[in-house]
Residue frames as qw, qx, qy, qz and C-alpha x, y, z in Angstrom:
[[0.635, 0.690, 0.021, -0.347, -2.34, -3.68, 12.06],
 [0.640, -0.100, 0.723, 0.239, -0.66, -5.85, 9.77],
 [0.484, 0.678, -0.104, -0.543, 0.53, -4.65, 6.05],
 [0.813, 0.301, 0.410, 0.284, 1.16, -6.79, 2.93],
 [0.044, -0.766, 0.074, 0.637, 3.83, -5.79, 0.93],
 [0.762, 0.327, 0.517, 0.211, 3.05, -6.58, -2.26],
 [0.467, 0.844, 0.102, -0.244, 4.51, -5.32, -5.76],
 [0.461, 0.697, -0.545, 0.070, 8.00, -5.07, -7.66],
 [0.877, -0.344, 0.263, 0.208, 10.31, -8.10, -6.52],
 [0.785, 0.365, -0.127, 0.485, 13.72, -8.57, -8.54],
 [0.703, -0.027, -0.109, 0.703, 16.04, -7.11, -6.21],
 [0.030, 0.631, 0.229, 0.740, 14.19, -4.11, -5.48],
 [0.311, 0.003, -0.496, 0.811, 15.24, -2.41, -2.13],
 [0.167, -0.506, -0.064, -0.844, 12.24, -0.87, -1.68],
 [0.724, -0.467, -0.471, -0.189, 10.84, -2.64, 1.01],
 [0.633, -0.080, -0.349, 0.686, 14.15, -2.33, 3.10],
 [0.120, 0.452, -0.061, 0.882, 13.66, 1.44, 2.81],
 [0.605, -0.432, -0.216, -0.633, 9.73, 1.29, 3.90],
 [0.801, -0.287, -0.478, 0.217, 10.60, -1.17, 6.68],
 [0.517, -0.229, -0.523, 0.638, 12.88, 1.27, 8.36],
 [0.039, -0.273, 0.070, -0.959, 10.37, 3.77, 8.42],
 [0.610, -0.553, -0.441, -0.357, 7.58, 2.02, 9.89],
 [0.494, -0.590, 0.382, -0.511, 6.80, 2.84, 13.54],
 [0.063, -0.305, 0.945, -0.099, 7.29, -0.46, 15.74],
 [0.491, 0.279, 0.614, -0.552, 3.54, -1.01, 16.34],
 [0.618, 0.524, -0.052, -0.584, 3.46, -2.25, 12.64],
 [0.595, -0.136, 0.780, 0.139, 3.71, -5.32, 11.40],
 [0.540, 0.658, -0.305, -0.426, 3.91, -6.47, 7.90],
 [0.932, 0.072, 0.353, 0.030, 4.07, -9.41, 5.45],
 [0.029, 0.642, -0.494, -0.586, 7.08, -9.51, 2.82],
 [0.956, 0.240, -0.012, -0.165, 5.92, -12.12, 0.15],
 [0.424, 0.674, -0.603, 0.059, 9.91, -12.27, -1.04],
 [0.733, -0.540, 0.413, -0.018, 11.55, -15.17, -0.98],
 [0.036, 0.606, -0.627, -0.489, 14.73, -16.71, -1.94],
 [0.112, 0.063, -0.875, -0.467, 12.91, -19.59, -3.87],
 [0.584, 0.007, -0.179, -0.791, 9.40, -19.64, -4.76],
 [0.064, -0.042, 0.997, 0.009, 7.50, -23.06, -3.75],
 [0.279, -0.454, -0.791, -0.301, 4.08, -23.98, -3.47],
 [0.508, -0.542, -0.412, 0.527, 4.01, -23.63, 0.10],
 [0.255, -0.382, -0.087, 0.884, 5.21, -19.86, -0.29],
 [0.041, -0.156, -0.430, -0.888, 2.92, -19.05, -2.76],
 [0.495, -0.470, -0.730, -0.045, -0.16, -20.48, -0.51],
 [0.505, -0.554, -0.488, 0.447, 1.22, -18.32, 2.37],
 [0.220, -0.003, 0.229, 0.948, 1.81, -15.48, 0.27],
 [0.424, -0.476, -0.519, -0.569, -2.28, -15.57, -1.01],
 [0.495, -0.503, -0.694, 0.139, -3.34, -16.49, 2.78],
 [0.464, -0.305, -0.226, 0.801, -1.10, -13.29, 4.01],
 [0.066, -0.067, -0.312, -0.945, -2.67, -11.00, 1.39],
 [0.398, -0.516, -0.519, -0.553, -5.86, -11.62, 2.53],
 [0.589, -0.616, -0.483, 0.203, -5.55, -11.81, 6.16],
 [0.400, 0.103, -0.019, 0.911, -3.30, -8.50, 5.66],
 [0.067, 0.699, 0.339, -0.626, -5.27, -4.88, 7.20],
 [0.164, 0.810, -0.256, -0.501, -3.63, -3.01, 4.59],
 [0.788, 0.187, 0.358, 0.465, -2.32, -4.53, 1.03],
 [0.091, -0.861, 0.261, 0.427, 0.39, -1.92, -0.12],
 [0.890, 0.256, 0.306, 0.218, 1.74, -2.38, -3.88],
 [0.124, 0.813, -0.361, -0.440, 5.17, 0.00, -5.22],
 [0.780, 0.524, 0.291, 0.183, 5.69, -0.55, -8.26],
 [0.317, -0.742, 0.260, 0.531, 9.32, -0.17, -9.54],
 [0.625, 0.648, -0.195, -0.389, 11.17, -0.12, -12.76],
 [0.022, -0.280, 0.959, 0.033, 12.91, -3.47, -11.90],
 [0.787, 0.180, 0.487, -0.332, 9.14, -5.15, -12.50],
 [0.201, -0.219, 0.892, 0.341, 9.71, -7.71, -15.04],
 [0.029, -0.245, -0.722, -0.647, 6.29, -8.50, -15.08],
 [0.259, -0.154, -0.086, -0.950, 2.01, -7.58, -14.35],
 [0.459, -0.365, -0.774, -0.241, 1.03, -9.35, -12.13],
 [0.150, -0.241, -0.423, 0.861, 1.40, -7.03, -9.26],
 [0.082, 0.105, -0.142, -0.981, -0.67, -4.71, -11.07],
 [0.560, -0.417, -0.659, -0.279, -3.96, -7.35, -11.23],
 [0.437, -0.477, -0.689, 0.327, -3.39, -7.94, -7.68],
 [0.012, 0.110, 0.148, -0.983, -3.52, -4.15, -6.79],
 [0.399, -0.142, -0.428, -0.799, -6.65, -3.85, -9.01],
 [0.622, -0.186, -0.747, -0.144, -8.15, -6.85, -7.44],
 [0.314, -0.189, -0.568, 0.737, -7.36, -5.36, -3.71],
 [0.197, -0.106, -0.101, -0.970, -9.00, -2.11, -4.92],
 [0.560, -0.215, -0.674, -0.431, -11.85, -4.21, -5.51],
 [0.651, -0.296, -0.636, 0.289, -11.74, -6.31, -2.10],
 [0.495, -0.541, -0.428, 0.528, -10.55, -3.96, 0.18],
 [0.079, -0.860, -0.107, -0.492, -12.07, -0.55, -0.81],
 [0.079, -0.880, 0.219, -0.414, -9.86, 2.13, 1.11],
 [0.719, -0.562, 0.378, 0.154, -7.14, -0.46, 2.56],
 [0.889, 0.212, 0.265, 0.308, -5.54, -0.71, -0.52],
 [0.155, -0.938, 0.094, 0.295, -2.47, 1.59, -1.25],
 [0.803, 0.355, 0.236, 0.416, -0.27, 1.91, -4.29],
 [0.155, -0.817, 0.365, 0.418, 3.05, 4.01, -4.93],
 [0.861, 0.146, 0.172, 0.456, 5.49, 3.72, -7.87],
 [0.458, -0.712, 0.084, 0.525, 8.45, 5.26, -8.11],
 [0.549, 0.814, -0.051, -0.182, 9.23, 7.27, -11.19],
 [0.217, 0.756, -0.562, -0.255, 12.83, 7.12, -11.89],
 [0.351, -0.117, 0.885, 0.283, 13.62, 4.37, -14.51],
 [0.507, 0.636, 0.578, -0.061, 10.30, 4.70, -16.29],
 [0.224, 0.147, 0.492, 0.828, 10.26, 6.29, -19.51],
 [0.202, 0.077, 0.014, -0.976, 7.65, 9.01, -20.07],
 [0.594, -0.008, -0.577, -0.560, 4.67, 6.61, -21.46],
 [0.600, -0.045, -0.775, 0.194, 5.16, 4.43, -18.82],
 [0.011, -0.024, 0.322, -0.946, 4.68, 7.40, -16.51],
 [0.472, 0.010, -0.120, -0.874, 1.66, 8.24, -17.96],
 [0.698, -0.184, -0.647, -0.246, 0.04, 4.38, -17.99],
 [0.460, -0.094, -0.725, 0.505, 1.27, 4.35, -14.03],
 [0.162, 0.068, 0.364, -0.915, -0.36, 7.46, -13.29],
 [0.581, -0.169, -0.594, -0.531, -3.70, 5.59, -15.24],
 [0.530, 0.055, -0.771, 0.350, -3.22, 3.27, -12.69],
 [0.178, -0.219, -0.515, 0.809, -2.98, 5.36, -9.69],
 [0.403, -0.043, -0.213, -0.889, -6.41, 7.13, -11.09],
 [0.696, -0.246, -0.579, -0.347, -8.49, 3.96, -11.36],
 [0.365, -0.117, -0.745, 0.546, -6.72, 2.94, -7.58],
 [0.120, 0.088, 0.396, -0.906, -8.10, 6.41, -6.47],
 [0.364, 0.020, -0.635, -0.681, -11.26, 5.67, -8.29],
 [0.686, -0.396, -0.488, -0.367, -12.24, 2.89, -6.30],
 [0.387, -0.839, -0.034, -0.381, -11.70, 4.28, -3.21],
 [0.872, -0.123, -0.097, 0.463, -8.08, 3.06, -2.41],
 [0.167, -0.938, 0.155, 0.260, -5.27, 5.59, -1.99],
 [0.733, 0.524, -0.065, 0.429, -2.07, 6.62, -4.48],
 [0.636, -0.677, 0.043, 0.368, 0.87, 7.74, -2.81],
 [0.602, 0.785, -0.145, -0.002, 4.10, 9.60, -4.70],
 [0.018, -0.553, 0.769, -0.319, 6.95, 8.68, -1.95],
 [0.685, -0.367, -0.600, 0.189, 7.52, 5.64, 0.30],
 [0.159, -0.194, 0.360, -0.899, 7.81, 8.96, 2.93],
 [0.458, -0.023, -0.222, -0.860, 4.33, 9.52, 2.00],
 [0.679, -0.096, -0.722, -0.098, 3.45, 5.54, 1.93],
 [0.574, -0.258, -0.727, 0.276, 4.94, 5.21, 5.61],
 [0.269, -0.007, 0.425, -0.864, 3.37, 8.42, 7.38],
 [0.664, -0.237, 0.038, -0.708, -0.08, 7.38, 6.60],
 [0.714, 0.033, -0.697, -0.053, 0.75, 3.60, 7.31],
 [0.333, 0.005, -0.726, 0.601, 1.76, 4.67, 10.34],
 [0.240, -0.133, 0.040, -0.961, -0.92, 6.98, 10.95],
 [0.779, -0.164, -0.475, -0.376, -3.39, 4.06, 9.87],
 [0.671, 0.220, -0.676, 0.211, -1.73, 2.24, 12.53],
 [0.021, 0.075, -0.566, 0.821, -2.54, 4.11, 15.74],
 [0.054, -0.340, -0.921, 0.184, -6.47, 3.44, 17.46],
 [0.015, -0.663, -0.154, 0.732, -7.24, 7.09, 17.36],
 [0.009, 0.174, -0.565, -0.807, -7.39, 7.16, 13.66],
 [0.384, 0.620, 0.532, -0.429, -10.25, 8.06, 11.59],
 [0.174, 0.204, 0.505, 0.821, -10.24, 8.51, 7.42],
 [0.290, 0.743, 0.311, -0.516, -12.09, 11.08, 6.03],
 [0.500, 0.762, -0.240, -0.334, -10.60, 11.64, 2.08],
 [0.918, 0.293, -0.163, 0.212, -8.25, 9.85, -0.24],
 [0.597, 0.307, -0.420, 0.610, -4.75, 11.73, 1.24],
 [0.037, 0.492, -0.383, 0.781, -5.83, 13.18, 4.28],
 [0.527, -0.225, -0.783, 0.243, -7.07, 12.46, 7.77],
 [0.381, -0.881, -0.060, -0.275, -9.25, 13.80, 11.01],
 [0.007, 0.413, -0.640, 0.648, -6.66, 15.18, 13.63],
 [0.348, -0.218, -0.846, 0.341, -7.48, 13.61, 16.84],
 [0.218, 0.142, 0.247, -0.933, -8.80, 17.11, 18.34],
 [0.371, 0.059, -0.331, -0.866, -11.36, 17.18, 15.20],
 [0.478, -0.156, -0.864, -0.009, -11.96, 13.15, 15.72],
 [0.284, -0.277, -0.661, 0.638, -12.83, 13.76, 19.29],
 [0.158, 0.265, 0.266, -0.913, -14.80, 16.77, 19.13],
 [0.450, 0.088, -0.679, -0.573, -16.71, 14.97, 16.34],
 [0.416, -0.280, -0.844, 0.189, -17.68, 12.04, 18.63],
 [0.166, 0.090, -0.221, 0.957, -18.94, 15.14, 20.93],
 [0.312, 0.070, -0.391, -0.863, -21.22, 16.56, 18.74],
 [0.537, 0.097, 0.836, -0.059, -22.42, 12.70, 17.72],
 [0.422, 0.670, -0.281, -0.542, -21.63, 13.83, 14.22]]
């Protein structure tokens, strides 16, 4: 499985974090680079779509909104592969409240909101193992339940 990480650039460390929490068995695109070209913006679009998962955190070093289309737009595309986090501290209250809009409409169309990059890389990883099975917007069948489901031929 293979995750796009798309959202906040300037110098925003999140990715570093989320990177050293992912299990090995996960791969993952970083758009960043240290100069934009054509060429990287082509392989950036090609990567987001050929991506399992498109993952957007949104910090308060965004500059600007275009992260925040492409999320929407993912929502769209890739009902329940599309996963969005932002981290609160820097935002002002208002800003809060328009992010958590956000994270409503994500959950809306059947995509998942996250409140940690913890949170981001347990179910990434989770998503990531063969044995997985969704069932809700934050939670998941145990393997037992998975299995004993298949049983049944529920």
């Amino acid at each position: 499985m293979k995750v796009f990480l798309g959202g906040t650039c300037n110098n925003s460390t999140w990715r570093d974090s989320l990177i050293a929490m992912l299990n090995d068995d996960v791969e993952y695109f970083n758009p960043v680079v240290e100069e934009c070209t054509p060429e990287s913006r082509v392989e950036e679009i090609r990567q987001r779509n050929e991506c399992e998962i498109s993952l957007y955190v949104i910090t308060s070093e965004m500059k600007g909104v275009y992260s925040i289309a492409e999320l929407i737009e993912d929502c769209h595309n890739k009902r329940g592969k599309t996963f969005f986090c932002f981290l609160e501290e820097g935002f002002n209250a208002g800003q809060i409240r328009s992010l958590c809009a956000v994270g409503n409409m994500v959950e809306r169309h059947s995509s998942w909101w996250f409140d940690t990059l913890e949170e981001v890389a347990s179910h990434v990883n989770i998503v990531g193992k063969k044995s997985y099975c969704p069932i809700t917007r934050r939670g998941y069948i145990s393997n037992l339940f998975y299995r004993f489901k298949n049983i049944i031929g529920g």
